[in-house]
N, C-alpha and C positions, 0 to 999 in steps of 0.2 A: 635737436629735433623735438627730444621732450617739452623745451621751453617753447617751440612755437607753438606746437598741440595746443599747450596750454595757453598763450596766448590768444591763442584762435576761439576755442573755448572764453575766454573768456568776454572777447569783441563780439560774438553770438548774441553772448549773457547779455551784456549790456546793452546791444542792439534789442532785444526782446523788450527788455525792463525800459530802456528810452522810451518806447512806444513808437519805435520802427516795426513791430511786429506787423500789427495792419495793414503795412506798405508791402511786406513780405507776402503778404497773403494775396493781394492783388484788390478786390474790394469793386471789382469793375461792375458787379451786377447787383450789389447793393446800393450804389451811384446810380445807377440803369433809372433802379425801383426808386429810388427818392427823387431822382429829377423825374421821372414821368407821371408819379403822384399815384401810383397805382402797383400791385404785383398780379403777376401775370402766373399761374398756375394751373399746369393739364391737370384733366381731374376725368372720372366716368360718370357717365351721363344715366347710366341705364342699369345701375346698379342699387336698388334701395337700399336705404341703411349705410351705404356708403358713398355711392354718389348718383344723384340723380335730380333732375327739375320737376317740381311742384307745377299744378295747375296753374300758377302765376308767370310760371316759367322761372322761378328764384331756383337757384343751385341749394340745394343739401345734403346732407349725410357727413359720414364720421372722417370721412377723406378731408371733404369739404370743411366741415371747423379746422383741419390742420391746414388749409389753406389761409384761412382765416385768422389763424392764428399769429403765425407768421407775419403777414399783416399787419397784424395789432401791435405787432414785437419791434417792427422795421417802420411804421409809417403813424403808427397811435390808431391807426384805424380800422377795427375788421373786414370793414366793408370797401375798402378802398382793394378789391381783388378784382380781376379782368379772367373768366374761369374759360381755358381751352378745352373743349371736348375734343378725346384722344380714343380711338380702336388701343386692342394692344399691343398690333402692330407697330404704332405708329408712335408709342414712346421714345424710340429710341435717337430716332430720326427729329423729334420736335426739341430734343433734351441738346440735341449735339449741334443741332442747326440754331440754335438762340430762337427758336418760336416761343420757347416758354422759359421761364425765370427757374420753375420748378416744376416739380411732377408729385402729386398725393393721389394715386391711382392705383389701391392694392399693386402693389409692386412688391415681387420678391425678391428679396436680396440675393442672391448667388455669385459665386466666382467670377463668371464669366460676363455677366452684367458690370457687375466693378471693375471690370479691367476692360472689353469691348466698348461698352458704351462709353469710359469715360467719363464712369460719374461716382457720385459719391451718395453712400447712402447713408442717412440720417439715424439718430436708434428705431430699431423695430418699434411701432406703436400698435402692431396687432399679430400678434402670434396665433399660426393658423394651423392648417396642414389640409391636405387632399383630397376629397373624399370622394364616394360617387352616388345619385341618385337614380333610382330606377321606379316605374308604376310599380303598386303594388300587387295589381293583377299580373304583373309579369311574374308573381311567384317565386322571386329568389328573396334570402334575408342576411345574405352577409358576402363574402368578399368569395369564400370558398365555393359557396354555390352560382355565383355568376360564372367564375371560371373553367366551370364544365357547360356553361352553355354557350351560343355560336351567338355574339353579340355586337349590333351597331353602338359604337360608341361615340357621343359627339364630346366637343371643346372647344374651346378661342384659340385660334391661329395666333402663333405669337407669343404665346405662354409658355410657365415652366409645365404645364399640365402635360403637351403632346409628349415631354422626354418623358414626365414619372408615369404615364399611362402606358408609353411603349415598355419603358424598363419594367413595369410590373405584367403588363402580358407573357413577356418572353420568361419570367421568371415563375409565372402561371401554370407556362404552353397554354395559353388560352385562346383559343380561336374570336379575338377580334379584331373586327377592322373599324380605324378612326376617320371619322368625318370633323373639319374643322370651320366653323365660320367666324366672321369680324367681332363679334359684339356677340353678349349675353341675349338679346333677343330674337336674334337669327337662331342660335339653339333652343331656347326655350321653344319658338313656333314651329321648329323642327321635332322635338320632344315630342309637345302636343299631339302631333298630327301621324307620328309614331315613324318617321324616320327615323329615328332616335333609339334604339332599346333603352340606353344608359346616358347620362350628361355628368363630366366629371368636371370637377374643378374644387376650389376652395370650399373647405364645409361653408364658413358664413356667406360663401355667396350663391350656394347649394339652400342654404336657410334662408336665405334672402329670397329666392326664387321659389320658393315653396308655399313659403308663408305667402308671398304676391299671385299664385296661380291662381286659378276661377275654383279649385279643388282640392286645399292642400290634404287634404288628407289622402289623397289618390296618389300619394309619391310618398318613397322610403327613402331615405337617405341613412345606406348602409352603415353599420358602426365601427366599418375596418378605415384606418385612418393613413394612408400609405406614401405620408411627405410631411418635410417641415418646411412650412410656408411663412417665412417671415416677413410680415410686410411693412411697409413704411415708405416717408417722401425722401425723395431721391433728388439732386442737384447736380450743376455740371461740375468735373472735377477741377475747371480752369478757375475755381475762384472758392478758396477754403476758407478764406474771412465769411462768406456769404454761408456757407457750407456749416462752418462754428453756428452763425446764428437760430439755421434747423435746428440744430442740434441741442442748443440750449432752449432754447423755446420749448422742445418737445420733450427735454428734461424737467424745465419747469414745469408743465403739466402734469408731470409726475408728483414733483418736490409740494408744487400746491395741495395736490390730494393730500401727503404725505402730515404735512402741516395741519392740515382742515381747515384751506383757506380756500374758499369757494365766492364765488360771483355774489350770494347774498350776504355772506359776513367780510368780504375784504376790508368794508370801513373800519371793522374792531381790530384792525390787525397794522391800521397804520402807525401808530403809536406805541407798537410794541417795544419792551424792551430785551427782546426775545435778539442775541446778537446775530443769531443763525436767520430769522425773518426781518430781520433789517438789512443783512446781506443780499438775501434772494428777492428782495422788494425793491433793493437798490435806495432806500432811507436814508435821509443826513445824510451824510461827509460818504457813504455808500458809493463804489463807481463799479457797477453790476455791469452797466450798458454801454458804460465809455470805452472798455475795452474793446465793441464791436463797433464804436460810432454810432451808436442810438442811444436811446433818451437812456438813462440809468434804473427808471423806474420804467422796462420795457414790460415788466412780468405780471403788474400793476394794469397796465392796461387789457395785458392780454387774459387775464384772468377776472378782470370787470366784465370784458366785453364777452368772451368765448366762454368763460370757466374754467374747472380745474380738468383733469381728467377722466374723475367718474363720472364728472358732468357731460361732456363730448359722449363720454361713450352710452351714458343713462335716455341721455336727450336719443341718440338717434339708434341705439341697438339691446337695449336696456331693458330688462322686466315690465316697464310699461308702454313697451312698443309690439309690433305683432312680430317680431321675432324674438324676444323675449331670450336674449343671448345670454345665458350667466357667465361671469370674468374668469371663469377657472385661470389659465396659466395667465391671463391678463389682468392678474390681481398686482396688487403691491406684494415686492418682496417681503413686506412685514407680513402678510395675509398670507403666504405662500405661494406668489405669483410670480413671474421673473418680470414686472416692472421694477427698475432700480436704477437712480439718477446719481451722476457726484458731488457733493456736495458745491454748493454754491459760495465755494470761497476762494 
């Protein structure tokens, strides 16, 4: 019996190392995306900074480059995306029905998304957690003084918000009740108009709507932080070939920063003889990409065309944007931040 184990083991091994693995993995929506010359990715619409249409109607924000990214990693081209606008309802349902190739739609990772939905989530790219906003005429400044007051709460149906806002009332005894609508502008115009005492959700997207109000200075956004919200793009779990290439892509985004190879110096970096960025560049006799069926220098493209990581995130949430996010835990590991890729070999 020991001798078969190990035989078995060993017909795996060399199934792997043949380059039967890829066939293992299934590859069907990688195929999808290259015969139809496009990737197709839910994204939010109504989210600044993260995701939202411009006056031209062009798709942006920090969701959206990881849309793009991917793209660049699978087809050479960032722009070769088809972007679905999705409620957060409605993620779960366009991920499992084949509406969309992927989802980059602050999405939280949890248990029960990983195993219901059926899907596979990608590494966190934005480490968040929960926060809640209130006017500042409403006169409360932290978590504890809300909780003695008798408060309308609103949030997006469909989020991890309604469980951690219920679990923190009952752990309060706080007298509120939750109102929830589809989309971040349904509460915001609810807010405004003062349905609303309180609007909770993700601090950045708590910053996000603050910084866009007619008044941000007329909203607090308390400092009690009462979730951890990991977010990141999510794929179906039918197909882990496709699922690997999220995954590396949005490790190399890291590994680029890491380097200091960004969209304006990558030319100085082609000719390196650096064996760790010949690896992750996919360089000479380099086969980075052919393990997933794309070009070998996928990282090459996707780091010309999108940038590196603190690029994405500088370009749309950045110190020079009106939310003016600093990376605290979304620094690089070397900085003190839990960004941290495996190496590229």
């Amino acid at each position: 019996m020991k001798r078969l184990a190990i035989a078995a083991m060993l017909v795996v091994t060399l199934f792997a190392i043949g380059g039967g693995l890829a066939f293992a993995q299934d590859g069907h929506i990688l195929e999808r995306i290259q015969d139809r010359g496009e990737l197709i990715c839910g994204v939010n619409t109504v989210l600044p900074g993260f995701g939202t249409q411009n006056d031209a109607g062009d798709f942006e924000g920090f969701d959206v480059d990881v849309c793009r990214a991917v793209a660049a990693a699978i087809l050479g081209d960032a722009n070769a995306v088809a972007f679905r606008p999705l409620t957060a309802a409605e993620r779960p349902t366009a991920l499992a029905g084949g509406e969309i190739d992927m989802l980059s739609r602050n999405t939280t990772w949890t248990l029960s998304r990983d195993t219901e939905w059926g899907a596979t989530f990608a590494p966190t790219t934005f480490y968040d957690g929960q926060g809640i906003m209130v006017k500042v005429e409403f006169g409360v400044t932290n978590l504890a003084e809300l909780a003695g007051e008798t408060v309308t709460m609103c949030a997006t149906a469909g989020t991890t918000t309604e469980l951690n806002i219920t679990d923190q009332a009952e752990k309060l005894d706080a007298d509120w009740e939750l109102n929830t609508f589809q989309d971040f502008d349904a509460i915001m115009d609810a807010y405004e108009a003062g349905a609303c005492d309180a609007f909770t959700s993700d601090v950045s997207s708590l910053v996000s709507r603050k910084a866009t109000s007619a008044d941000p200075a007329a909203h607090l956004i308390l400092p009690d932080v009462i979730s951890k919200e990991p977010l990141g793009p999510v794929s179906p779990q039918s197909d882990a070939l496709f699922a690997d290439i999220i995954r590396w892509t949005v490790w190399g985004l890291f590994t680029a920063e890491e380097f200091g190879i960004d969209s304006m110096n990558i030319g100085d970096y082609m000719n390196s003889e650096d064996p760790g960025i010949g690896r992750f560049l996919g360089l000479g006799d380099n086969v980075a990409g052919e393990y997933f069926g794309i070009n070998d220098e996928f990282m090459v493209d996707v780091i010309t065309q999108v940038g590196n990581y603190a690029e994405i995130y500088d370009r749309n949430l950045g110190p020079d944007t009106i939310f003016g996010l600093e990376r605290g835990v979304n620094a690089l590991w070397t900085d003190g931040g839990l960004l941290y890729a495996p190496p590229f070999r």
